[in-house]
PyMOL Python script that loads the backbone (N, CA, C, O; Angstrom):
from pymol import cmd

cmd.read_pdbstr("""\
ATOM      1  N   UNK A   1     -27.723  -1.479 -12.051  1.00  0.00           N
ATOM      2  CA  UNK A   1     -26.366  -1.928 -11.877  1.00  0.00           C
ATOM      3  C   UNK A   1     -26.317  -2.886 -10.690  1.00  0.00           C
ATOM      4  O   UNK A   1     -26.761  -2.609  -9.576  1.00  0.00           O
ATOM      5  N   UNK A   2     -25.643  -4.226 -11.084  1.00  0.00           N
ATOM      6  CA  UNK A   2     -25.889  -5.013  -9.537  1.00  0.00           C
ATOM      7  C   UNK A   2     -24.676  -4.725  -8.384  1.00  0.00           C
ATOM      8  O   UNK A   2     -23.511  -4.388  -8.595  1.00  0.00           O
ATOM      9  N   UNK A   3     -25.175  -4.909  -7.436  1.00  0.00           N
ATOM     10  CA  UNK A   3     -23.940  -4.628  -6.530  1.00  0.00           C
ATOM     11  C   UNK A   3     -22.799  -5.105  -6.331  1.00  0.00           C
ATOM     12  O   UNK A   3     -22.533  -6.279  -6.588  1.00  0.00           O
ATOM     13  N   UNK A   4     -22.130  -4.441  -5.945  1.00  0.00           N
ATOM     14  CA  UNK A   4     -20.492  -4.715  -5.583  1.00  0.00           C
ATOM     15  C   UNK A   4     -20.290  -5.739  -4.875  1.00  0.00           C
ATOM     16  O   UNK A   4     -20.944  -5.720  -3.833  1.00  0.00           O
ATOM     17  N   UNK A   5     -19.514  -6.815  -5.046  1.00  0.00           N
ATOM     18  CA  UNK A   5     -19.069  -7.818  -4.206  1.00  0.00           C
ATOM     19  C   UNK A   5     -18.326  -6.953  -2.952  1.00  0.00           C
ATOM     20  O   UNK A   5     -17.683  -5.906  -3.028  1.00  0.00           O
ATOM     21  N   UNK A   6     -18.699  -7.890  -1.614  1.00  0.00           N
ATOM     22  CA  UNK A   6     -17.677  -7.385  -0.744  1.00  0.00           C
ATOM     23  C   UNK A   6     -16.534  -7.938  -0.577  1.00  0.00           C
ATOM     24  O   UNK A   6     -16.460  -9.159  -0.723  1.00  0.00           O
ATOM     25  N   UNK A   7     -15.318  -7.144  -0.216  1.00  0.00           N
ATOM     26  CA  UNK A   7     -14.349  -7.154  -0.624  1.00  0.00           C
ATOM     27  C   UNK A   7     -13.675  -8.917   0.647  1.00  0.00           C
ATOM     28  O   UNK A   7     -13.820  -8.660   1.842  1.00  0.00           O
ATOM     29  N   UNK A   8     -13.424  -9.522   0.530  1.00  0.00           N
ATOM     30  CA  UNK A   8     -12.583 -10.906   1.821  1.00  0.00           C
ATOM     31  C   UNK A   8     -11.452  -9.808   2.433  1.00  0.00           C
ATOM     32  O   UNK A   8     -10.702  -8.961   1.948  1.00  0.00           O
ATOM     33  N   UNK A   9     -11.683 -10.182   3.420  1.00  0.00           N
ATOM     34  CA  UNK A   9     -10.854  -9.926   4.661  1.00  0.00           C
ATOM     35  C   UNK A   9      -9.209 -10.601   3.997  1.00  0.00           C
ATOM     36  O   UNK A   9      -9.009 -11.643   3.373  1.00  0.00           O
ATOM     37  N   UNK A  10      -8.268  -9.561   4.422  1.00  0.00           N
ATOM     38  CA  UNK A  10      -6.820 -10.001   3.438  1.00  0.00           C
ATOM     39  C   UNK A  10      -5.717  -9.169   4.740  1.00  0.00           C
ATOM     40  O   UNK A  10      -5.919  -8.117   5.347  1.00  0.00           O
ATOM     41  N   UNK A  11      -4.625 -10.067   4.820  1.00  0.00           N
ATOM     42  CA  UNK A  11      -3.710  -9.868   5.562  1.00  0.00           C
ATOM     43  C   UNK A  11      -2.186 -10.709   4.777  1.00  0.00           C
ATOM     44  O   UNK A  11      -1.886 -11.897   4.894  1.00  0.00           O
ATOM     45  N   UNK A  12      -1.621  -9.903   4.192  1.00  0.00           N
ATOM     46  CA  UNK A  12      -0.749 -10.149   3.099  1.00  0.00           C
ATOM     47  C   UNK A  12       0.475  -9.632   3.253  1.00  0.00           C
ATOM     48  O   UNK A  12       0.520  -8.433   2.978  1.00  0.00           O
ATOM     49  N   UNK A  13       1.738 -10.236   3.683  1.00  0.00           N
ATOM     50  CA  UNK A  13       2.946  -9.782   3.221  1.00  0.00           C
ATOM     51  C   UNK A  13       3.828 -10.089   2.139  1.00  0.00           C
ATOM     52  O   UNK A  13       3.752 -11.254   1.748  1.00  0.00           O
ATOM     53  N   UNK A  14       4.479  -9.496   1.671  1.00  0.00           N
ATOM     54  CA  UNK A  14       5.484  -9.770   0.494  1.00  0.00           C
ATOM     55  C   UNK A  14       7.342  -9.082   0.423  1.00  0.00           C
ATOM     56  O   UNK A  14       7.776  -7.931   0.367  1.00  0.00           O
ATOM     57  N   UNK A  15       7.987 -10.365   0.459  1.00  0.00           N
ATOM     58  CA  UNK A  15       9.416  -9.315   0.610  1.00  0.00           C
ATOM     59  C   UNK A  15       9.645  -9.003  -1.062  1.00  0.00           C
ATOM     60  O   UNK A  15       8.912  -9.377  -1.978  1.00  0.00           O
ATOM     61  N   UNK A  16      10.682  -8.335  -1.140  1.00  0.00           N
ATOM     62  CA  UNK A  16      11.156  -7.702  -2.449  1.00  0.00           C
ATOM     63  C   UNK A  16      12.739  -7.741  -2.007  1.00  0.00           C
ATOM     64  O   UNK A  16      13.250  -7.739  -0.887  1.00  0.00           O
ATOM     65  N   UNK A  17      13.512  -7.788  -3.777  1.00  0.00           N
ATOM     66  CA  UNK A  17      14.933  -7.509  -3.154  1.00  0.00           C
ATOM     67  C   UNK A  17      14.784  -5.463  -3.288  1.00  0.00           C
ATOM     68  O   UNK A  17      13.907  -4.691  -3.675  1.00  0.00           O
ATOM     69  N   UNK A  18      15.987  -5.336  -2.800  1.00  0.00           N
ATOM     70  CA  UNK A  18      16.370  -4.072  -2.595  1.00  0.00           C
ATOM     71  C   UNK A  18      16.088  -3.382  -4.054  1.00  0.00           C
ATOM     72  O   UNK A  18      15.806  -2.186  -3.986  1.00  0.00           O
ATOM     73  N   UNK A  19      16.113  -3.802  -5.007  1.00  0.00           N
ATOM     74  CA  UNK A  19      15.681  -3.012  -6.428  1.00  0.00           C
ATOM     75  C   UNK A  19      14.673  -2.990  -7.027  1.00  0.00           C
ATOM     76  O   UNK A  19      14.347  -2.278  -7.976  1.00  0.00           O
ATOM     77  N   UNK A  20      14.209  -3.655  -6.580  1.00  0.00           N
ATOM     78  CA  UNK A  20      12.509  -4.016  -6.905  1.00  0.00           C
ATOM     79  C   UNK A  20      12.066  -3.315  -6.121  1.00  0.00           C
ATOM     80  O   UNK A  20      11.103  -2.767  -6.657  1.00  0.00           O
ATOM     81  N   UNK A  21      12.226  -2.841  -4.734  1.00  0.00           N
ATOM     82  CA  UNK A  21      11.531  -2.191  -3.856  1.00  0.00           C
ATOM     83  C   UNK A  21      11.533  -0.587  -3.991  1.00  0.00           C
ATOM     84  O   UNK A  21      10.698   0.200  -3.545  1.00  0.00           O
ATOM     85  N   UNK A  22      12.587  -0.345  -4.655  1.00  0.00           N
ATOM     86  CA  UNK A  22      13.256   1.296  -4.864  1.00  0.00           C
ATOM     87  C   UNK A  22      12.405   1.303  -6.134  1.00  0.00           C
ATOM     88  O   UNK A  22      12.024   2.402  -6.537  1.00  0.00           O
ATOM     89  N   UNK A  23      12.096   0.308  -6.748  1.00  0.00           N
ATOM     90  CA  UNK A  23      11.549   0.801  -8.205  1.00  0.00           C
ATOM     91  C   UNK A  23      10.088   1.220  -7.980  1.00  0.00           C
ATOM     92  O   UNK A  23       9.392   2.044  -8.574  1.00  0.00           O
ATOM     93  N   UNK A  24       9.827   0.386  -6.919  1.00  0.00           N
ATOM     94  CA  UNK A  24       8.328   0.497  -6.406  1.00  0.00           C
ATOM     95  C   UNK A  24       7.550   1.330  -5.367  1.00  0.00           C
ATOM     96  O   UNK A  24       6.344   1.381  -5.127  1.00  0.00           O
ATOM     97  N   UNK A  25       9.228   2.342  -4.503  1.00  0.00           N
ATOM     98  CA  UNK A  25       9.101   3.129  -3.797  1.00  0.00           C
ATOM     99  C   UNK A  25       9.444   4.602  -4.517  1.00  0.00           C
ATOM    100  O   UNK A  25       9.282   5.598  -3.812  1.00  0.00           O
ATOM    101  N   UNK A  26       9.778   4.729  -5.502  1.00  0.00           N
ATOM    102  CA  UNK A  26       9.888   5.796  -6.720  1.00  0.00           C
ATOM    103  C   UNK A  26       8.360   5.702  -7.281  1.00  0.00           C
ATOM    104  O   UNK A  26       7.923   6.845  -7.150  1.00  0.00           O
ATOM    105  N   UNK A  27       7.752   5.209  -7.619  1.00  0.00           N
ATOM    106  CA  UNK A  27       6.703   5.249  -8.254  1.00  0.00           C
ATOM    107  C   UNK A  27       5.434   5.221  -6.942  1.00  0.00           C
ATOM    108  O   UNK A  27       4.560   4.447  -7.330  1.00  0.00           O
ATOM    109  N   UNK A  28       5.242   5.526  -6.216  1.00  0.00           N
ATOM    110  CA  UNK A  28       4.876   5.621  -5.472  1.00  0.00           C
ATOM    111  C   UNK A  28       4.923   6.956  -5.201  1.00  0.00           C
ATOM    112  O   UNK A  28       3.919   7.667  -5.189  1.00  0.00           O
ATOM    113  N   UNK A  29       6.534   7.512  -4.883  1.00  0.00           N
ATOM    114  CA  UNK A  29       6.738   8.641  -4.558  1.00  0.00           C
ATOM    115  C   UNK A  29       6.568   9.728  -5.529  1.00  0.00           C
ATOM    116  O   UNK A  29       6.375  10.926  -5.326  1.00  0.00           O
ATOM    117  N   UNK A  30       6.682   9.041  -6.673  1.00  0.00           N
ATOM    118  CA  UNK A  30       6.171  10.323  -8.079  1.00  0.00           C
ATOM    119  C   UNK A  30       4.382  10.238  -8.105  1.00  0.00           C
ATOM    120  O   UNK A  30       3.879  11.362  -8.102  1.00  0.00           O
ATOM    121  N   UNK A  31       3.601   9.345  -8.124  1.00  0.00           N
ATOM    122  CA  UNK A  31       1.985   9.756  -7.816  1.00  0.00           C
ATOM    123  C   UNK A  31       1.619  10.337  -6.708  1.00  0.00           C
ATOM    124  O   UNK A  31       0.620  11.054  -6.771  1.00  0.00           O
ATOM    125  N   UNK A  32       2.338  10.184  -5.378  1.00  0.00           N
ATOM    126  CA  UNK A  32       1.921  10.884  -3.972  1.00  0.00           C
ATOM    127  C   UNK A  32       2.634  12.495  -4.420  1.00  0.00           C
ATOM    128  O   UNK A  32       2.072  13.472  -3.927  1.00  0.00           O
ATOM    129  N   UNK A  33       3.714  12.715  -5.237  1.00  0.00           N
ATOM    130  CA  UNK A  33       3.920  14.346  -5.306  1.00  0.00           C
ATOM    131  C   UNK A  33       2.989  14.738  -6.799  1.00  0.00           C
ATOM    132  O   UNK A  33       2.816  15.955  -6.846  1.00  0.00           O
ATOM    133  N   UNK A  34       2.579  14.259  -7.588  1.00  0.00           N
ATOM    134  CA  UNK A  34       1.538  14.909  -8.793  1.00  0.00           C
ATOM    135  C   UNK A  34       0.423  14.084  -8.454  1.00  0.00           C
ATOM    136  O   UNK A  34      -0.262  13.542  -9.321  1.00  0.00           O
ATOM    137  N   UNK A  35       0.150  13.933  -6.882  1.00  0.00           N
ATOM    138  CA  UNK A  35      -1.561  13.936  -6.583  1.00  0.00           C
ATOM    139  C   UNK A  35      -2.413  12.851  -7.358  1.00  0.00           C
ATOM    140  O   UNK A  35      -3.624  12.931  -7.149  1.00  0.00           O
ATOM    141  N   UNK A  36      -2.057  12.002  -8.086  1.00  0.00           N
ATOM    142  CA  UNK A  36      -2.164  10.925  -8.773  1.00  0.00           C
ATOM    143  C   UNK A  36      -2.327   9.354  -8.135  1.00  0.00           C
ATOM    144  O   UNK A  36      -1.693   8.853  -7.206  1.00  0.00           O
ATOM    145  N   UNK A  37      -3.501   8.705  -9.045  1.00  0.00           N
ATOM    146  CA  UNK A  37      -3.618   7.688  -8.303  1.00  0.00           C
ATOM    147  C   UNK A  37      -2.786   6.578  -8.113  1.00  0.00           C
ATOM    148  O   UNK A  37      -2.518   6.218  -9.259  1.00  0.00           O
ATOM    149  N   UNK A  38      -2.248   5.860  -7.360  1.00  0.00           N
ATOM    150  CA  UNK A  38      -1.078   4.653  -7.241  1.00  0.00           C
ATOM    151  C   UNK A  38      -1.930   3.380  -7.274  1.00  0.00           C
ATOM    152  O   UNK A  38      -2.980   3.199  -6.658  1.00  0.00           O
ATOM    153  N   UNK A  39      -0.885   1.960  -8.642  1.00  0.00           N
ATOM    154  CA  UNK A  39      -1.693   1.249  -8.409  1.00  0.00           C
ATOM    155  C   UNK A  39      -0.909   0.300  -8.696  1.00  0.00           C
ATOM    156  O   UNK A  39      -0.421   0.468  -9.813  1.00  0.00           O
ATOM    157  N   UNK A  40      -0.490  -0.839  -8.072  1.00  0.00           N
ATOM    158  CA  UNK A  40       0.157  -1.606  -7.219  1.00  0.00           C
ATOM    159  C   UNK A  40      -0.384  -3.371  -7.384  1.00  0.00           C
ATOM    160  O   UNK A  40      -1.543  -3.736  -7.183  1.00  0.00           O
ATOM    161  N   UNK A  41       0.530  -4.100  -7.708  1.00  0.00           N
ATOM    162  CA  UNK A  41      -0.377  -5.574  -7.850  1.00  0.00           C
ATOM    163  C   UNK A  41       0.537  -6.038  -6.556  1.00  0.00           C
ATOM    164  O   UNK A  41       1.754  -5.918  -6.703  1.00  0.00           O
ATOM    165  N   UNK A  42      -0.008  -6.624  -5.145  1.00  0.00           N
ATOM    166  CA  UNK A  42       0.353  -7.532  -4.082  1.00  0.00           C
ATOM    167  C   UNK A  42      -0.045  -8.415  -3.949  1.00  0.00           C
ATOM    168  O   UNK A  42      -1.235  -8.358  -3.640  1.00  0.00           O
ATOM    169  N   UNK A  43       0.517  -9.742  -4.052  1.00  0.00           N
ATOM    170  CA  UNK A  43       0.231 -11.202  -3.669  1.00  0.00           C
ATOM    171  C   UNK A  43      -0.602 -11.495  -5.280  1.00  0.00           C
ATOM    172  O   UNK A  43      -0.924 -12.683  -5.281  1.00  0.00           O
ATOM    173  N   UNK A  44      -0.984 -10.901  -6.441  1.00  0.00           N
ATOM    174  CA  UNK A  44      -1.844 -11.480  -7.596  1.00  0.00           C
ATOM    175  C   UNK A  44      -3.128 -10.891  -7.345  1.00  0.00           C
ATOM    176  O   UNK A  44      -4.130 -11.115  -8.024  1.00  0.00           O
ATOM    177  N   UNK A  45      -3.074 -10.219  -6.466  1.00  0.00           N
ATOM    178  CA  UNK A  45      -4.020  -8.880  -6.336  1.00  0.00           C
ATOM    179  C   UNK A  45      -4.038  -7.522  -7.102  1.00  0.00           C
ATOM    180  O   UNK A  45      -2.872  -7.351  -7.460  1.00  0.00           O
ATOM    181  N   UNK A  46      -4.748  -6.545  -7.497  1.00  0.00           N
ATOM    182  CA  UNK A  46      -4.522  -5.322  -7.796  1.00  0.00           C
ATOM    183  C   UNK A  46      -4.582  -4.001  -7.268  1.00  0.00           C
ATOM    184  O   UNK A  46      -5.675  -3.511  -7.554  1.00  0.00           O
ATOM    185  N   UNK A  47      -4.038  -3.409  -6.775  1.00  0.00           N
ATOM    186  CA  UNK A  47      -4.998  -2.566  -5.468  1.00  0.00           C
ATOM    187  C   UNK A  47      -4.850  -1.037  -6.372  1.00  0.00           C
ATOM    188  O   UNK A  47      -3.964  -1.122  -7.222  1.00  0.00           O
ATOM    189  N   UNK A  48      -5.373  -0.022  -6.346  1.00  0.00           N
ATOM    190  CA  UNK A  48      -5.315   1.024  -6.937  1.00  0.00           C
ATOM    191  C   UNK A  48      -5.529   1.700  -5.643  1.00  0.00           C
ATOM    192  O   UNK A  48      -6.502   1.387  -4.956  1.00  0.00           O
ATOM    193  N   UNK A  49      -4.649   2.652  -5.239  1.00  0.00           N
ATOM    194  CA  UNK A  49      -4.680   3.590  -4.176  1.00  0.00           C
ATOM    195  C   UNK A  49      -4.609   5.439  -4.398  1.00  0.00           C
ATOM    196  O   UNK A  49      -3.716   6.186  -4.797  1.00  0.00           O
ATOM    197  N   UNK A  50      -6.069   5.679  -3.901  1.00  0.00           N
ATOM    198  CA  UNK A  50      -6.225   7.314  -4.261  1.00  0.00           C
ATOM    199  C   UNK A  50      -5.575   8.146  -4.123  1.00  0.00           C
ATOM    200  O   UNK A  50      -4.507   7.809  -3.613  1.00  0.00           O
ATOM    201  N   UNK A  51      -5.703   9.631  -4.423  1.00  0.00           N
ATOM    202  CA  UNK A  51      -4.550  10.309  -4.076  1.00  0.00           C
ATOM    203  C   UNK A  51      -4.568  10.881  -2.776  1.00  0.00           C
ATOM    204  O   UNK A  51      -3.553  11.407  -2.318  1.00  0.00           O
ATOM    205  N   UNK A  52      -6.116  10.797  -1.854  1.00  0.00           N
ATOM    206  CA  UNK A  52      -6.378  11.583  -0.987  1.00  0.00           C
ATOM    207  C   UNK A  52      -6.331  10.365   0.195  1.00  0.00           C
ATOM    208  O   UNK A  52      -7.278  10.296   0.979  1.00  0.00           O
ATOM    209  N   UNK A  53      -5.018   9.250   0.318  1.00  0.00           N
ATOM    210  CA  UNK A  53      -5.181   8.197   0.760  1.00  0.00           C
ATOM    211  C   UNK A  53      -4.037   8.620   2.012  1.00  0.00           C
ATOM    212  O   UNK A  53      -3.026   9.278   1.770  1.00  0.00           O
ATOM    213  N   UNK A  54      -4.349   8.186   3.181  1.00  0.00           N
ATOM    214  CA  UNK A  54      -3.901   9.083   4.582  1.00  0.00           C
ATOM    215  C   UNK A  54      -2.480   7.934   4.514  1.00  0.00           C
ATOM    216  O   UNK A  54      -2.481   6.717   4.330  1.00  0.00           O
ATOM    217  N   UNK A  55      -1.009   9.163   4.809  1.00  0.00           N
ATOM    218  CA  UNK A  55       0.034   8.644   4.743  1.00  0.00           C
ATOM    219  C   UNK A  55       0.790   8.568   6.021  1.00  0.00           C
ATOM    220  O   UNK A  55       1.289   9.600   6.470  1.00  0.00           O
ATOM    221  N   UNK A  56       0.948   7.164   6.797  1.00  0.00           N
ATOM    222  CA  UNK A  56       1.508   7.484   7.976  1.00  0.00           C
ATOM    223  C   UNK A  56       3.267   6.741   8.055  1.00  0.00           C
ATOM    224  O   UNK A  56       3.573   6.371   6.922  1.00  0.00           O
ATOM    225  N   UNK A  57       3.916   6.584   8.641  1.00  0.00           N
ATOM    226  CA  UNK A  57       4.870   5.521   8.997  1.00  0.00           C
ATOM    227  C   UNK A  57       4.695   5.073  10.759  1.00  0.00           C
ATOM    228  O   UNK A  57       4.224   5.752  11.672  1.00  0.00           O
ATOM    229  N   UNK A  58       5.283   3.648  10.789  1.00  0.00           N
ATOM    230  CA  UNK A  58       4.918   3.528  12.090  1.00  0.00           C
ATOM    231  C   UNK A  58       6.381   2.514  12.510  1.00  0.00           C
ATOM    232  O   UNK A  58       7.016   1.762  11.771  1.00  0.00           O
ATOM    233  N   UNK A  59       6.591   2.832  13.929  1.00  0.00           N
ATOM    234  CA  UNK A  59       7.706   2.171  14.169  1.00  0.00           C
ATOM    235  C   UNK A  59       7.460   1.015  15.190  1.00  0.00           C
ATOM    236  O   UNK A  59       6.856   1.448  16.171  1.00  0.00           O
ATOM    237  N   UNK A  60       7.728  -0.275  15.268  1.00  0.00           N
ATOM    238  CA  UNK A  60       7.732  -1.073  16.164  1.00  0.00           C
ATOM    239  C   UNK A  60       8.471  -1.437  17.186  1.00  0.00           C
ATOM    240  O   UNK A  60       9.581  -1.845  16.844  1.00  0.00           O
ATOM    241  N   UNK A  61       8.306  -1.440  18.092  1.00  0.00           N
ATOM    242  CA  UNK A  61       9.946  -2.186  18.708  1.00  0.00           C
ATOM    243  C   UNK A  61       9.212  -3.685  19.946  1.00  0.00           C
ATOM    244  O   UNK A  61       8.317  -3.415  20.747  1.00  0.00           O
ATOM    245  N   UNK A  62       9.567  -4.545  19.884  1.00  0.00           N
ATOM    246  CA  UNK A  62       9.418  -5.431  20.870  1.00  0.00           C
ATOM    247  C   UNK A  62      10.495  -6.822  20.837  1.00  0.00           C
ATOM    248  O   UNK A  62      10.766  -7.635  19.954  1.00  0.00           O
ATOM    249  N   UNK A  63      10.961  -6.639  22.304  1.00  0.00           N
ATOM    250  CA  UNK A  63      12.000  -6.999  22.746  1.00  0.00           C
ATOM    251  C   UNK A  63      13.506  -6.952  22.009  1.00  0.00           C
ATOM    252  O   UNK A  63      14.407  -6.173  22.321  1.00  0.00           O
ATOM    253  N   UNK A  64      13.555  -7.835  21.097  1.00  0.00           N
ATOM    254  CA  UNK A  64      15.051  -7.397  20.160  1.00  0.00           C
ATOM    255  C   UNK A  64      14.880  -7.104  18.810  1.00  0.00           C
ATOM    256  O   UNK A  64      15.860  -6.869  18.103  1.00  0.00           O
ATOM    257  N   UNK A  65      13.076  -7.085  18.117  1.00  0.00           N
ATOM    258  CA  UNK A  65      13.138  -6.714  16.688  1.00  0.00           C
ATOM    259  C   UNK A  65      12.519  -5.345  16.913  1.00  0.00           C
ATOM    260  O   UNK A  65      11.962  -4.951  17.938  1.00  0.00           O
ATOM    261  N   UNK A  66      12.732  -4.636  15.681  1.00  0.00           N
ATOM    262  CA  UNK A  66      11.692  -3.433  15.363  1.00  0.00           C
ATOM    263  C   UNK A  66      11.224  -3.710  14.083  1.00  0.00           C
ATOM    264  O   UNK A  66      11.446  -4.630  13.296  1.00  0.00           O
ATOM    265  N   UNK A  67      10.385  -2.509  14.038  1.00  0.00           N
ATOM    266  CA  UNK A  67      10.235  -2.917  12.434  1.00  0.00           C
ATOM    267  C   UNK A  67       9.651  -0.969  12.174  1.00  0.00           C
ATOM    268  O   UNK A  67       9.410  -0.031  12.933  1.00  0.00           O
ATOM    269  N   UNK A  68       9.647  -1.155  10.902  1.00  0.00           N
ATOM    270  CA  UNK A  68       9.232   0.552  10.242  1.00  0.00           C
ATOM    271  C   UNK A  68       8.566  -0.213   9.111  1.00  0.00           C
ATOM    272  O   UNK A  68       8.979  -1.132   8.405  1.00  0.00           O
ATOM    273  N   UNK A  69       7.058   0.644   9.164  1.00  0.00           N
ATOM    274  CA  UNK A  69       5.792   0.485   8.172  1.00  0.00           C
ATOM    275  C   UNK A  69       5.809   1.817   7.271  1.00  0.00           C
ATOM    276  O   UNK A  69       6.484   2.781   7.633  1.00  0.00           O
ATOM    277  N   UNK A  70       5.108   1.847   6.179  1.00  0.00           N
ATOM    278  CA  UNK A  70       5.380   3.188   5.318  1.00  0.00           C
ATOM    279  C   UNK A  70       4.012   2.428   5.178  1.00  0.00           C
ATOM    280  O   UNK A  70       3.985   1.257   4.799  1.00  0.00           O
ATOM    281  N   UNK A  71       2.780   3.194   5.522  1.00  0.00           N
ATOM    282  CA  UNK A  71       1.147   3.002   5.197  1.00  0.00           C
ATOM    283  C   UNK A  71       0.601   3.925   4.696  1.00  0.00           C
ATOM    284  O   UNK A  71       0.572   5.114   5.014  1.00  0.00           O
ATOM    285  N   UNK A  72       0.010   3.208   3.634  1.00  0.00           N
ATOM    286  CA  UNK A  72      -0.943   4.284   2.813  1.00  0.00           C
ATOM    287  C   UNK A  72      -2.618   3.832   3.638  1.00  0.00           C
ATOM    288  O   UNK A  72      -2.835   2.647   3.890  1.00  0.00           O
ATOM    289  N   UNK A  73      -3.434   4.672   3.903  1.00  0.00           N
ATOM    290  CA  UNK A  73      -4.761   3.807   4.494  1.00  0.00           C
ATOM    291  C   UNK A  73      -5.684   5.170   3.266  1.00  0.00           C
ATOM    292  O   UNK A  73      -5.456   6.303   2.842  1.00  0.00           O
ATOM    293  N   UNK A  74      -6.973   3.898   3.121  1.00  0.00           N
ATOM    294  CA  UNK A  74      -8.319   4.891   2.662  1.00  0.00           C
ATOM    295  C   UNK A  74      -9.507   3.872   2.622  1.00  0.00           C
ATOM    296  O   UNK A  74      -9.390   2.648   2.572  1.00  0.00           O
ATOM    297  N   UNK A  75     -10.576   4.532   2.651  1.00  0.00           N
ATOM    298  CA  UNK A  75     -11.588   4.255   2.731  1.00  0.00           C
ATOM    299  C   UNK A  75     -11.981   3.126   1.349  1.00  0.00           C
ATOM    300  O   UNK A  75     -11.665   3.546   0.237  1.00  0.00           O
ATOM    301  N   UNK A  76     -12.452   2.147   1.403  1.00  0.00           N
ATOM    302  CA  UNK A  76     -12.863   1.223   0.495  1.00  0.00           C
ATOM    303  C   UNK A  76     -13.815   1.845  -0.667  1.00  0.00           C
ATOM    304  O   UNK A  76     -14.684   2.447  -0.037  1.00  0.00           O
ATOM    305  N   UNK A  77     -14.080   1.996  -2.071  1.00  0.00           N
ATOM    306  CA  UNK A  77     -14.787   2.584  -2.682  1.00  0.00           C
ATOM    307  C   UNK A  77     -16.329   1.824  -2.534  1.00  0.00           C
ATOM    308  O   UNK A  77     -16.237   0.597  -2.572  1.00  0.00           O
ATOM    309  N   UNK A  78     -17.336   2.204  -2.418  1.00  0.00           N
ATOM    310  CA  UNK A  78     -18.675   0.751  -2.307  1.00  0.00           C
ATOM    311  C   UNK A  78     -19.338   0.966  -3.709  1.00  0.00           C
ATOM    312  O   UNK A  78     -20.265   0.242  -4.071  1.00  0.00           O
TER     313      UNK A  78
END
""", "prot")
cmd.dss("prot")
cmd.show_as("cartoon", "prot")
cmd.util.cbc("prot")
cmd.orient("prot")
């Protein structure tokens, strides 16, 4: 079997309106409660995210913006 390409270095944002995002934060939230894998197309990408994939939120604040992250992180498959 030949080896796996390595994966390019990617730093990607994308806005959504408010219904697109609930549709995409429901489905999310139904594979993270039946332990199921989540899988997600960003920027024309595909990403498939495990179920054992570490769930944090993180809050920002500097000077007059903040911001709130909802992160899924896991290990790259090789």
């Amino acid at each position: 079997m030949p080896p796996r390409k390595k994966k390019a270095k990617r730093d990607v944002e994308r806005n959504y309106p408010p219904q697109q995002f609930v549709k995409k934060l429901r489905r999310l939230a139904d594979s993270i409660e039946r332990g199921k894998r989540f899988r997600i197309q960003v920027g024309g990408e595909r990403i498939s995210i495990p179920p054992n994939a570490v769930i944090n939120i993180e809050h920002e604040r500097d000077g007059g913006e903040e911001e709130v992250e909802f992160q899924l992180q896991w290990t790259s498959e090789s």
